[in-house]
C-alpha positions in Angstrom: 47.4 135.9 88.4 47.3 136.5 92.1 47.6 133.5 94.9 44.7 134.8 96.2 42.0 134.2 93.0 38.8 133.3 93.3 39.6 131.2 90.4 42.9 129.4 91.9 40.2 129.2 94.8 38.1 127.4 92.7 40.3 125.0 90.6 42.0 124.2 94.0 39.0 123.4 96.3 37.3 121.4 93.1 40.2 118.8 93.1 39.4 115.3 94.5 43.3 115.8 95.4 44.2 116.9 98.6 46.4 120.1 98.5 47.2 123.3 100.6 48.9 126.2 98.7 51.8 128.8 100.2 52.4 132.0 99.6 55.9 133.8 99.0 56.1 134.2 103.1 55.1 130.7 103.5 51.7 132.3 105.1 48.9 129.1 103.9 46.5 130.9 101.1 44.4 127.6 99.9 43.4 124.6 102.1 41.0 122.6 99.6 38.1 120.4 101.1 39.7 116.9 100.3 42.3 118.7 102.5 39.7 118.8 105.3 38.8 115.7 104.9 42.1 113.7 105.0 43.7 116.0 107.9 39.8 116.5 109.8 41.0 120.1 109.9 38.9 123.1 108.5 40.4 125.4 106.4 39.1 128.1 108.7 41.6 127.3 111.2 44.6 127.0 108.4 44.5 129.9 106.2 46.5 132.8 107.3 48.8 130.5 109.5 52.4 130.3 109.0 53.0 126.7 108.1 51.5 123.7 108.5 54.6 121.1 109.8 52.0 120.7 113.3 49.6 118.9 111.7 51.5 116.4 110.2 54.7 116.1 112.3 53.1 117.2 115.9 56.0 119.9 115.6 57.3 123.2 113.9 59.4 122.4 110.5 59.4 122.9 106.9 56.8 121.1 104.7 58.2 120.1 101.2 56.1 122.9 100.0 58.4 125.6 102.4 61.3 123.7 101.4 60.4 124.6 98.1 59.7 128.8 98.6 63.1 128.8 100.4 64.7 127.8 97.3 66.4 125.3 99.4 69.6 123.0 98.4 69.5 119.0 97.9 71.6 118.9 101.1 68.5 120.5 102.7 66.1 118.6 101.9 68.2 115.5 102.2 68.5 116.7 105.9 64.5 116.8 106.6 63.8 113.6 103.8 66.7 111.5 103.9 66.1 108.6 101.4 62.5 109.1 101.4 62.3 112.0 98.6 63.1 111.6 95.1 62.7 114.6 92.0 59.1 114.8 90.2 59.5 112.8 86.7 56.4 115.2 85.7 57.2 118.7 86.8 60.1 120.8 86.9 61.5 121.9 90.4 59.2 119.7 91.9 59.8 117.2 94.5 58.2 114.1 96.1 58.3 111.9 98.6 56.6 108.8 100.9 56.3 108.9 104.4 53.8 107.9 107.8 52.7 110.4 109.7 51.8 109.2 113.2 49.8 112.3 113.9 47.1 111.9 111.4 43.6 110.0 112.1 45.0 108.7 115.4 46.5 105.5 114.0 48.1 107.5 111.7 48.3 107.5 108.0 51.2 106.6 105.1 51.2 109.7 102.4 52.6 110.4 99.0 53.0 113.8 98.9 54.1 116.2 95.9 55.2 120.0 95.9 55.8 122.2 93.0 56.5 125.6 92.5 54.1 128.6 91.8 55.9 130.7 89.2 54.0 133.9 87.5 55.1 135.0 83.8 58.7 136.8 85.1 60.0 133.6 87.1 59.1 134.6 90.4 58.5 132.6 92.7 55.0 133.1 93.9 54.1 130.5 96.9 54.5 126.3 96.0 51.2 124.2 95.9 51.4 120.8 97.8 49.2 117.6 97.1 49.0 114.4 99.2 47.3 111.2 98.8 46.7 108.6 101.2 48.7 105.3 100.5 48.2 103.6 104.2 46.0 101.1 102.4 48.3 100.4 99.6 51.6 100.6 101.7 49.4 97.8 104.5 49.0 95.6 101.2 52.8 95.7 100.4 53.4 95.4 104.0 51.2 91.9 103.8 52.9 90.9 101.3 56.4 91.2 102.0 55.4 89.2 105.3 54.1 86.4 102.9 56.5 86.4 100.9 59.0 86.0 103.7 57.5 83.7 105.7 56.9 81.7 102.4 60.6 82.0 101.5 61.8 81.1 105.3 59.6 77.6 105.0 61.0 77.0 101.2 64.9 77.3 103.1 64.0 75.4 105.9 62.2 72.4 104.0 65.3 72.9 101.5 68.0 72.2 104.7 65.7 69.5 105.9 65.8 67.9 102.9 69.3 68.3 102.1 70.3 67.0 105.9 68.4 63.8 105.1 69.9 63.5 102.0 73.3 63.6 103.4 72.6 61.4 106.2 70.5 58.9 104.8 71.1 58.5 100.4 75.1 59.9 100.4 75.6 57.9 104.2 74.1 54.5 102.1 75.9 55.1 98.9 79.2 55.9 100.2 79.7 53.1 102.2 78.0 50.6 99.3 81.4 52.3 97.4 83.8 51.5 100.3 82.5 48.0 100.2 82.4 47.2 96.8 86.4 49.3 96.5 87.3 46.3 99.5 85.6 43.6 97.4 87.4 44.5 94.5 90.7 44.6 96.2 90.6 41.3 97.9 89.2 39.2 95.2 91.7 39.3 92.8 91.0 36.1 91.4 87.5 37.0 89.9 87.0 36.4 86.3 87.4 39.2 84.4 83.9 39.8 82.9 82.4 40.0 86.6 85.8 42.3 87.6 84.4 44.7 84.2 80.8 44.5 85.6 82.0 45.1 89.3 84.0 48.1 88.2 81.7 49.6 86.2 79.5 49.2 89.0 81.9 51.3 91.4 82.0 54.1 88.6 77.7 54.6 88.9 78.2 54.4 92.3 80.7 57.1 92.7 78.9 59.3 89.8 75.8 58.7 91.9 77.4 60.1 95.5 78.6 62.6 93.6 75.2 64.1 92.2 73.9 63.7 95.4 76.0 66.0 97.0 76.4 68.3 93.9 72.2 68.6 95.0 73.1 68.7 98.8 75.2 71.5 98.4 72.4 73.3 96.1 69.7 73.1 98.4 71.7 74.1 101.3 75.4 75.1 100.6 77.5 74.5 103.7 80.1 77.2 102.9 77.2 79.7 103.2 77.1 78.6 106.9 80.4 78.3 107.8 82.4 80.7 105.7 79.8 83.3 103.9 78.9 84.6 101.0 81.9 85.0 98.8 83.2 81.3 99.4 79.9 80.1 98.6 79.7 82.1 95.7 83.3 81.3 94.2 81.8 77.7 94.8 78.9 78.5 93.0 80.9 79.6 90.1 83.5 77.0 89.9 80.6 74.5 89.5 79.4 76.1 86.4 82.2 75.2 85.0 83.4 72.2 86.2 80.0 70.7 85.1 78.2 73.0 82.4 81.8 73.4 80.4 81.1 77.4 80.8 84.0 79.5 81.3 83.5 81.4 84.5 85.1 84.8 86.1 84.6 85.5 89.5 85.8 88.9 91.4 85.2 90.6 94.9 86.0 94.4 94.9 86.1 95.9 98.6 86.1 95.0 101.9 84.4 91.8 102.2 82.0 91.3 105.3 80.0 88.8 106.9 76.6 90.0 106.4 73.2 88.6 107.9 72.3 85.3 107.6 68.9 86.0 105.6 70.8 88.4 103.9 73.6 86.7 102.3 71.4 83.4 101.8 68.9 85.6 99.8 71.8 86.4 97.8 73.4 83.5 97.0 69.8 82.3 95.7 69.6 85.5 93.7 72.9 84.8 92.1 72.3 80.9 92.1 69.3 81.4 89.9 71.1 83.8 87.4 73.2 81.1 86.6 70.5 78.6 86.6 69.0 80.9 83.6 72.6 81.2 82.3 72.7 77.6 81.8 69.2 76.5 81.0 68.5 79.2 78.6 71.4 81.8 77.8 73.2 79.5 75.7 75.9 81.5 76.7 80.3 80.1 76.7 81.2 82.8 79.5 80.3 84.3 82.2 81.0 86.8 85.1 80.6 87.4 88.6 81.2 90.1 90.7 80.4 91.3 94.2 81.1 94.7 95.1 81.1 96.0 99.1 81.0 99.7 99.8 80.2 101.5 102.6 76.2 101.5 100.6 75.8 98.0 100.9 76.3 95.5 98.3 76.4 95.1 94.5 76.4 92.0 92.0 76.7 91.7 88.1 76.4 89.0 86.7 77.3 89.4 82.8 76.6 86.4 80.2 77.6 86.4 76.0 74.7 84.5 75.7 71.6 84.6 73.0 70.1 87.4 75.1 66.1 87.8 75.3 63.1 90.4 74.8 62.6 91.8 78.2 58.7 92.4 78.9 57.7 96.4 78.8 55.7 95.8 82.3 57.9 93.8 84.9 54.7 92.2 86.4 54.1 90.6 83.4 56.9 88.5 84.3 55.1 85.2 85.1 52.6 85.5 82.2 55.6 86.0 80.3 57.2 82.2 81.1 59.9 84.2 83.4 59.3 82.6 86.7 63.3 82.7 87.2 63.6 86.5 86.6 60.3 87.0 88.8 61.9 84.9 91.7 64.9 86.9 91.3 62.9 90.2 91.2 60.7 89.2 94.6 64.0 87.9 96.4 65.8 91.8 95.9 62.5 93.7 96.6 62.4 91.6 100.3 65.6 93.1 100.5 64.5 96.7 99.4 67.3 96.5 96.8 67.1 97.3 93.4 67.4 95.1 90.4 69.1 95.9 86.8 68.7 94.2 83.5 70.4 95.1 80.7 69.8 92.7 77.8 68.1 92.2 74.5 68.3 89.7 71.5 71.6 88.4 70.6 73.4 90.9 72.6 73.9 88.6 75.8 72.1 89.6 79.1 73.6 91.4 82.7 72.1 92.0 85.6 72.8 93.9 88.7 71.6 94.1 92.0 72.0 96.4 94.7 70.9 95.7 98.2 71.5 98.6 100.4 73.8 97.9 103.9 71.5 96.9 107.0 
């Protein structure tokens, strides 16, 4: 069936989608009305023109839909898409993509934008058809929200080093002098019946157990390695706690050339990996466990891998906090502020990993 249908015409211009179709020669045939409406052009003045690139990038260049009719190679359309393009799950040869085009509606609009090939009955190509929807007020919301969420995670860290500051200087300042005390007590009173020697000794053991909790939590609200020597060391010292207190065997490993990254950065990762193993211990039931953090020239990658009990992970991954997996959720919130991506590989029994991947900045 011809491009040029009335009935193509009429299936096109009928959608509540807005799409523009190509021929062979890249000439526009169809410019439906929801087309009109998002782009305030009439398809008068589009159909017969060669192309359409003006419109939405103020300049000539191929569309995704002339990408398409030049049969053109994924190094192509890498070149004029970068990151922003991905394969169609749905249709085969198809491609789509997100992206804001300041052009449009003066302000300018974000659109989500498909093209797929027109193929007749002896697989020629006959033009591509290209559909776009308006995301500006879904990307806006997102946009909102990823300010929320970081402002909300900024006040959590800095309430977290306030608190951890006065801990230090005020609770471990108190309790480890009350220790020095009572150690010079002990030493120059040798002649103190032995009951009250037993009671003062016992004494100095809560008191040193006591300092040292208190800076086990110091160093978990606000790790000073993470400040002064970055991610790794405050990760290895992450790890080694585990085991020192939880009895977990632990396996830590850095592949690549380590870095200093941003301070937001790596402090958003050490809470990622911090609240792995917080699930490792509270829930995994698990008598290993591995770490490993992985630079390349992409960014950043970590695995954590546990032989625990495992769990049933929820189909929808918004269902997360209904689901009684606030950890998980955190976790998942932390790596999209970071427009990473987030792995997990588990079910019942067979222990859980997961892997995150936070792309370099």
């Amino acid at each position: 069936m011809p491009l040029s249908s009335k009935l193509l015409a009429k299936i096109i211009d009928g959608s509540a989608v807005a799409s523009f179709v190509i021929n062979r020669d890249h000439i526009i045939t169809h410019w439906n009305t929801a087309m009109e409406n998002l782009t305030g052009i009439k398809r008068e003045q589009m159909i017969g023109k060669d192309g359409c690139s003006e419109v939405f990038y103020g300049h000539k260049r191929p569309t995704m839909a002339d990408l398409i009719v030049s049969r053109a190679s994924p190094e192509e359309i890498e070149k004029h898409y970068q990151d922003k393009y991905r394969t169609s799950p749905l249709i085969k040869g198809a491609y789509e993509a997100e992206d804001f085009f300041p052009e449009l509606n003066h302000t300018g609009k974000w659109l989500h934008f498909t093209a797929s090939p027109l193929i007749d009955d002896d697989g020629r190509m006959m033009g591509a058809i290209e559909t776009l929807e308006d995301i500006t007020e879904r990307v806006e919301l997102e946009n909102d929200r990823r300010y929320f969420l970081q402002q909300t995670t900024l006040a959590h860290e800095e309430e977290r080093k306030y608190i951890a500051r006065e801990l230090h200087d005020d609770i471990a300042q108190i309790l480890g002098s009350l220790s020095r005390e009572l150690d010079n007590t002990l030493r120059q009173n040798q002649g103190l019946e032995s009951a009250i020697l037993t009671d003062l000794n016992d004494m100095q053991l809560h008191l040193d157990d006591g300092l040292k909790s208190v800076q086990r939590f110091i160093k978990n609200l606000r790790p000073s390695l993470l400040d002064d020597l970055g991610l790794v060391p405050a990760l290895r010292s992450l790890t080694s706690s585990l085991e020192e207190t939880d009895g977990i065997i632990t396996e830590f490993s850095v592949t690549g050339e380590q870095k200093r990254l941003d301070g937001e950065v790596e402090l958003s990762l050490f809470r990622i990996v911090q609240e792995m193993l917080n699930n490792v211990k509270k829930h995994a039931q698990a008598s290993e466990v591995r770490v490993s953090t992985e630079f390349n020239g992409d960014g950043i990658k970590l695995k954590v891998i546990d032989n625990g009990k495992g769990f049933e992970l929820p189909k929808n991954m918004d269902s997360l906090p209904r689901s009684g997996m606030l950890g998980l959720m955190g976790i998942r919130e932390r790596v999209w502020l970071l427009d990473g991506t987030l792995e997990i590989d588990t079910e019942p029994g067979k222990g859980t990993a997961l892997m995150v991947t936070v792309p370099a900045k």
